[in-house]
N, C-alpha and C positions, 0 to 999 in steps of 0.2 A: 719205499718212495713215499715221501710227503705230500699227503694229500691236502688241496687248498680249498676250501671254501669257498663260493663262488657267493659276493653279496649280492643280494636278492633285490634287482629293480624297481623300485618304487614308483610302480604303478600312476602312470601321468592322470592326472583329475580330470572327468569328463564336462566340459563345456555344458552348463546347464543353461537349457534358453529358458528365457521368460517369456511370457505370454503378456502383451499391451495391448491396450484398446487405442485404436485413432482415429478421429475424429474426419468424416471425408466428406464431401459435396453431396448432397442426398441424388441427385441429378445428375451424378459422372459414374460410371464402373469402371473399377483401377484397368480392366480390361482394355478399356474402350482408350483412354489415358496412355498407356502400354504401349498400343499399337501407336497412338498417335505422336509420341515421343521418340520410338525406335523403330518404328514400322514394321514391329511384330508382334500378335498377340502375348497374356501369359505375364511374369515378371520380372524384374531388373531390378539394380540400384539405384537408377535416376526415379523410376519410380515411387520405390521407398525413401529416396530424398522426398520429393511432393507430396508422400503421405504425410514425412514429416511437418512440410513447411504446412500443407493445410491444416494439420490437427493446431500447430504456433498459433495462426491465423483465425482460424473457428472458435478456441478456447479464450482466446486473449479480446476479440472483440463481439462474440456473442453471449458467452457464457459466464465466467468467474469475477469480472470485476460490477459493482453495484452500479445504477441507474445515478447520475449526478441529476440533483433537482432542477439544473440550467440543461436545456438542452445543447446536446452535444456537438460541435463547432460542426457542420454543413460538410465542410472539405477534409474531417478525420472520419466521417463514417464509414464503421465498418473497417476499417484501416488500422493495422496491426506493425508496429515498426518490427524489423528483421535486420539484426545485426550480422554485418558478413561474415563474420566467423562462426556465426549460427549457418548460414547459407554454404560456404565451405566445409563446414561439419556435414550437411546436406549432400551437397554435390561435389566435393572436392575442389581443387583450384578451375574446374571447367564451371563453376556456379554461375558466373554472370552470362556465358552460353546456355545453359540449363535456364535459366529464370528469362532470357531476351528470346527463344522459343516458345515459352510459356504465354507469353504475353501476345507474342504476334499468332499464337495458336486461338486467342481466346480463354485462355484459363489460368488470366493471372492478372490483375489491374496494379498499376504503379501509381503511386500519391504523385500528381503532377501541378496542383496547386496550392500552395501556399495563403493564410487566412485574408490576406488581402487580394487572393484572386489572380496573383500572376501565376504565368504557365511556366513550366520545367520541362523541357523537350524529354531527357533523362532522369526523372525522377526528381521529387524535393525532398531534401535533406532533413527531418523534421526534428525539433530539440526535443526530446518525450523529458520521463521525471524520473526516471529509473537509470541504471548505469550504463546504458544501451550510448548515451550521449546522442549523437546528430546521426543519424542515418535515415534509409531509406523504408516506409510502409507500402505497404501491398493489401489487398482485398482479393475475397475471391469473388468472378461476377454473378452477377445477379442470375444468369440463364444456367448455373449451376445448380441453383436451388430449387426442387422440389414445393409444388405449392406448400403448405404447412409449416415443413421443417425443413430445417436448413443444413441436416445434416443426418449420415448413417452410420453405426458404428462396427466399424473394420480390425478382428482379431489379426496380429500378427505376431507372431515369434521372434526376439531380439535378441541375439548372443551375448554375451557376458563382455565381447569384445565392442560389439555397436552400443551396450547401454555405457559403459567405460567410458567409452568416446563422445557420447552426447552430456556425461556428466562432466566429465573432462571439457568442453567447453563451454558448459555453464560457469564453469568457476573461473575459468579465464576472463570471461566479462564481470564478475565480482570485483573492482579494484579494490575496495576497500576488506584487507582480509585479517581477519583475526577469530584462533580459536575457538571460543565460543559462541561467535554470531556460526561458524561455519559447521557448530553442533549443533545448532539449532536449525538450523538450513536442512539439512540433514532428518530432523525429525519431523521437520514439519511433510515432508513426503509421505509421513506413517501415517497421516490423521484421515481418519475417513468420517463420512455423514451417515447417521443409523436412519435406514429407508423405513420411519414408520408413518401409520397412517396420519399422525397427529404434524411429525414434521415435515411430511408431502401437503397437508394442507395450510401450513405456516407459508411455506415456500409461494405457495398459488396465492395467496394473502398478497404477502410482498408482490409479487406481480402484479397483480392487481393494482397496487398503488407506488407502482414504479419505482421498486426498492431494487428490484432485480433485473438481470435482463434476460429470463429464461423461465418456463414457467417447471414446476417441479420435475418432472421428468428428467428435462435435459437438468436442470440443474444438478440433480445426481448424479446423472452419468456424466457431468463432465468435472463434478468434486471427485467422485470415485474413481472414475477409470482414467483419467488424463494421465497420457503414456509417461510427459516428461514434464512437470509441474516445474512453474518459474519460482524460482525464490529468488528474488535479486536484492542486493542490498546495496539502499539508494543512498546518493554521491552525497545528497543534502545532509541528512540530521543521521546515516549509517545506522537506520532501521533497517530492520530483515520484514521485507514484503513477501507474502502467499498468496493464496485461495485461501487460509486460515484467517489472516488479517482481512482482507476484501469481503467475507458472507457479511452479513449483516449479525448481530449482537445477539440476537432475537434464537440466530440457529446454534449457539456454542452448546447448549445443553444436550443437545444430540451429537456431539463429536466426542469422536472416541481415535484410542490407536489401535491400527488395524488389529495389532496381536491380540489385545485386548477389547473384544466388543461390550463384554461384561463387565468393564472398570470406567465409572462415570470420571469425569473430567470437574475441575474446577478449578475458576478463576480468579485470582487474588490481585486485586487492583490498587495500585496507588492512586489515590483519588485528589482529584484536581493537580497530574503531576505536572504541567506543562505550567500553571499557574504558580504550582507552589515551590518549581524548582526555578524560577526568574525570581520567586520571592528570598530565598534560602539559598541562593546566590554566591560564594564568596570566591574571593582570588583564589585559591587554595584546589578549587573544584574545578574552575579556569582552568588552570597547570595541570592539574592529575586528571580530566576528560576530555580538552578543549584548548588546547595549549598553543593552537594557531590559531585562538581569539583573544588574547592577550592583552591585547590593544582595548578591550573593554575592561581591565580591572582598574585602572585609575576612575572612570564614572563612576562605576559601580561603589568605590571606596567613598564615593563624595555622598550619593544616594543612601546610605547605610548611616550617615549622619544623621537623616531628615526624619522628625516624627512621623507625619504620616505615609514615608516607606516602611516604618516597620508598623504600623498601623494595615497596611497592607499585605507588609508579611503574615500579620496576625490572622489576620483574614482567611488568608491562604494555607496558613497553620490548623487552622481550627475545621478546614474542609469544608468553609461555607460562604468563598469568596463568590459563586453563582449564585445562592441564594441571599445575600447581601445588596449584588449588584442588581437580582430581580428587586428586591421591594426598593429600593434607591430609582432605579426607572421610573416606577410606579409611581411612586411619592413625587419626582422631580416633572414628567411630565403627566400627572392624573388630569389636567382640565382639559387634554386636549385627546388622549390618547380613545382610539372607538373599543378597547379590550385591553385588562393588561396581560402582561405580558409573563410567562410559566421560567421555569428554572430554564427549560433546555433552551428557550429565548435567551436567556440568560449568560451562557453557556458561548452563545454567538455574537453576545455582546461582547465579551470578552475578548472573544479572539479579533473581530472588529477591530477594538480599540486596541488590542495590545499588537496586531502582527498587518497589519492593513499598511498604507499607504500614506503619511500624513502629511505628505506636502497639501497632498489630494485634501483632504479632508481640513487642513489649515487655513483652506481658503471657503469654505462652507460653513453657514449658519443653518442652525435648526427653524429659523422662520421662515427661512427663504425655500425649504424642502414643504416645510407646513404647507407653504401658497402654492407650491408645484400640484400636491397632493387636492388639495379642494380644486382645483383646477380641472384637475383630471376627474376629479367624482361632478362638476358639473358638464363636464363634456359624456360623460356616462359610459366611457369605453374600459370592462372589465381589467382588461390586459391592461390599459395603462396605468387605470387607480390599483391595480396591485405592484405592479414595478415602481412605482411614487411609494408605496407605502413599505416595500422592502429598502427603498434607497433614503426614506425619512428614520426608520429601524437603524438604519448604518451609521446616518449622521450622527442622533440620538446616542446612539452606543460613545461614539468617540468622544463627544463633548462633556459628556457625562461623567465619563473614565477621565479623563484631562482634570475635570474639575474636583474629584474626590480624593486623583492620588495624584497628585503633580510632581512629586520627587520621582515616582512610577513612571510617568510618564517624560520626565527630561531626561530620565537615564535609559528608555525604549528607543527617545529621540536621536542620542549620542549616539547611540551603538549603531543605529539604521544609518546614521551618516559615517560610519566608519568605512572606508577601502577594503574589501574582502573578494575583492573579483578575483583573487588568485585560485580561491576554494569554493567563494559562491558566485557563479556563473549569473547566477540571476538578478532579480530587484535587489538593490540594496534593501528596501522597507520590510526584508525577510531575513535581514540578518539576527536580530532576537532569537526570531522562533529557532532559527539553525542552531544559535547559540545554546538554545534550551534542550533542542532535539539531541544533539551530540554529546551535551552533558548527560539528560535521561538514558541515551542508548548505552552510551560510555560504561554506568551504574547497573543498569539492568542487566550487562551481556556480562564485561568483566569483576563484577564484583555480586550480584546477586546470582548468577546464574552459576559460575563458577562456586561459590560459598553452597548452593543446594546441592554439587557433585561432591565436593569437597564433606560436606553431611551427613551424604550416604544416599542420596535421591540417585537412583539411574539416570545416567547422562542420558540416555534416550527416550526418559520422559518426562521431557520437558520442554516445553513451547512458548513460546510470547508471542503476544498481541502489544507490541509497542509499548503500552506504560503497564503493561497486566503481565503476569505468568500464571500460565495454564501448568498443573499437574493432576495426578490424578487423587481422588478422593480419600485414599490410604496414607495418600504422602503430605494433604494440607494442612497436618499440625503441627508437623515439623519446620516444611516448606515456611508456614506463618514466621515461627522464631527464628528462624535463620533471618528470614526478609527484614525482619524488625531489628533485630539486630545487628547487621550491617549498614540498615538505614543508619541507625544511631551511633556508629562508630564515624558516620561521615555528618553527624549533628542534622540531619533531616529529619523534621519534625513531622513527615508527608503522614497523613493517616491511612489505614490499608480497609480495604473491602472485599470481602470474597462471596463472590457472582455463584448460582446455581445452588 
């Protein structure tokens, strides 16, 4: 009798949970929550939906994004938009039963006004900047929070199958998907902040003068331990947003990938890219980044004639088109000016005049901001002689930029009056910058980022900061020549700098 071999079952893989931190009300006990959602102590899935949605909510409007020097509009505070397929990731298709409990329980506020003050019975739809488009923001309330802190942090275990499913609908809200933005997405989850004495008191620093919105403490524990970090990559210019791009400049030297706490990081910037890639412009870069702005290459061909556009370009060549426009400031307005004005001034002049609004500004004169200004310093009220002297800085900037590069400036003009509401939702007076942003990201993801895997650089360590790539310290000599050398096959003259 023939004996048969019986093959040997291959042992099904054991479901490994992970361990995440989330972020909760320092003033609720998931207990207390529990009962109050299902009327029994102990816990549930509706309640680890709420874990989720709080940690969304905590992270997004307390901790990871920087302090704006304007204060923050009255009717978004504290107000986190939530997209419902974030929300049915949460609670399944009972979500909007799950979140209209929440709310009539006390332990959920819905955005009900709109920046002009009208009311939403159900909610107002709010436009954010990220791929999220129009939806609905929530807060958690005020009588949640513990005097001091605003929040406690809650270990919980997540199967292989719930982290699946929550990455699984981050990427579904990514519309814009391609390759190597979505390796980069990917590793920007790796990067953690080194908790030393020196960068816990950087952090408290920036607090201090409103760089952040957390002071060191939380600030780490919500760069480190945030269960499900957003990466989204925005509809405008198809940059990759994090906690990585959001810290402030100041903390990159302390960030590392988690496998590696021992391998320093560094950053290689293309310097003045947004400047120098409107200046080094051509149809050719149009078609192969940007090829649903098309409609801009006829100006651009006319601008490319004019001396002092490529006087301009030059400028922007040489990586000293802010320090240019600082002494041009200085010298044009010295007899009236109470201080001049530093490069990073400079820097905002720039953007000022190249990406602003110019109908606006077409109907303004630089004397008439002058008389605003003395106005206000003899009425003696601080608050208003500084808003006269930020909105005299703005005039100044435009007029300035109009008169030194005016082929620069009629081919900025062209483009903003161009029809782009198919793709840009917004101002037209923002189509340039789009224009620049989609070319740079375009360059950065599929032709620099790719050329450094393609090299030999691990595709997993590697990260951008919008016009920069971050690798690690072993890797930036190569990283260099590669960058340089793709720059140079696409005739960009941009010059590089590397940070740390």
């Amino acid at each position: 009798m023939k004996t048969v071999s019986a093959t040997p079952k291959t042992p099904k893989k054991k479901s490994v949970n992970q361990e995440k931190h989330f972020f909760f009300p320092s003033n609720l006990s998931p207990n207390e929550l529990n009962t109050v959602l299902t009327g029994i102590p102990g816990s549930s899935s509706i309640l680890r939906g709420v874990m989720f949605l709080y940690d969304n909510i905590l992270v997004d409007t307390y901790c990871v994004k920087p302090q704006k020097e304007e204060p923050e509009p009255e009717f978004l505070k504290g107000y986190s938009q939530v997209h419902s397929e974030t929300l049915r990731s949460y609670f399944s298709n009972n979500y909007a039963k799950v979140i209209d409990l929440l709310i009539q329980k006390g332990y959920l506020e819905p955005l009900q006004y709109n920046e002009r003050g009208e009311y939403f019975e159900n909610g107002y739809y709010h436009f954010g900047c990220t791929s999220q488009g129009r939806c609905k923001s929530f807060r958690v309330p005020a009588h949640l929070f513990a005097d001091g802190k605003k929040y406690q942090v809650i270990k919980q275990k997540l199967t292989q199958r719930e982290i699946k499913k929550f990455e699984t609908i981050q990427n579904r809200q990514i519309q814009y998907r391609e390759e190597f933005r979505l390796t980069v997405i990917e590793n920007m989850k790796n990067i953690e902040l080194l908790r030393t004495p020196e960068a816990l008191k950087t952090v408290d620093k920036l607090f201090a003068l409103n760089k952040v919105r957390a002071r060191a403490e939380t600030f780490f524990d919500v760069f480190n331990l945030n269960a499900v970090p957003k990466t989204p990559v925005c509809n405008f210019g198809h940059r990759v947003h994090s906690q990585v791009v959001y810290s402030p400049k100041v903390l990159r030297p302390w960030m590392r990938f988690r496998d590696e706490p021992d391998a320093p990081l560094v950053e290689i910037d293309l310097i003045n890219s947004q400047p120098a890639i409107l200046a080094n412009i051509t149809p050719k870069l149009i078609r192969l980044f940007a090829l649903e702005c098309e409609a801009a290459i006829p100006f651009l061909e006319e601008a490319l004639k004019e001396p002092d556009f490529q006087y301009y370009k030059a400028k922007c060549n040489e990586g000293v088109i802010y320090e240019f426009l600082r002494d041009e400031f200085n010298r044009e307005y010295a007899d009236t000016l109470w201080e001049p004005i530093i490069r990073d001034d400079a820097k905002e002049t720039y953007y000022v005049a190249g990406f602003s609004n110019y109908q606006y500004y077409e109907t303004t004169t630089v004397r008439k901001f002058e008389r605003k200004l003395n106005k206000a310093v003899l009425k003696g009220n601080p608050d208003k002689i500084e808003k006269a002297r930020k909105k005299l800085f703005k005039v100044r900037s435009y007029h300035l930029f109009k008169k030194l590069f005016p082929a620069a400036h009629r081919l900025f003009t062209q483009i903003k009056g161009l029809d782009w509401s198919g793709f840009n939702p917004g101002e037209h007076h923002s189509n340039n910058c789009l224009l620049a942003q989609r070319i740079e990201s375009g360059i950065i993801f599929t032709r620099l980022v790719k050329a450094l895997i393609d090299a030999g650089i691990p595709k997993e360590k590697i990260v951008t900061i919008h016009d920069s790539i971050m690798v690690r310290e072993k890797d930036e000599e190569k990283a260099r020549k590669v960058i340089r050398r793709e720059l140079d096959k696409l005739h960009l003259n941009i010059q590089l700098k590397t940070k740390f």
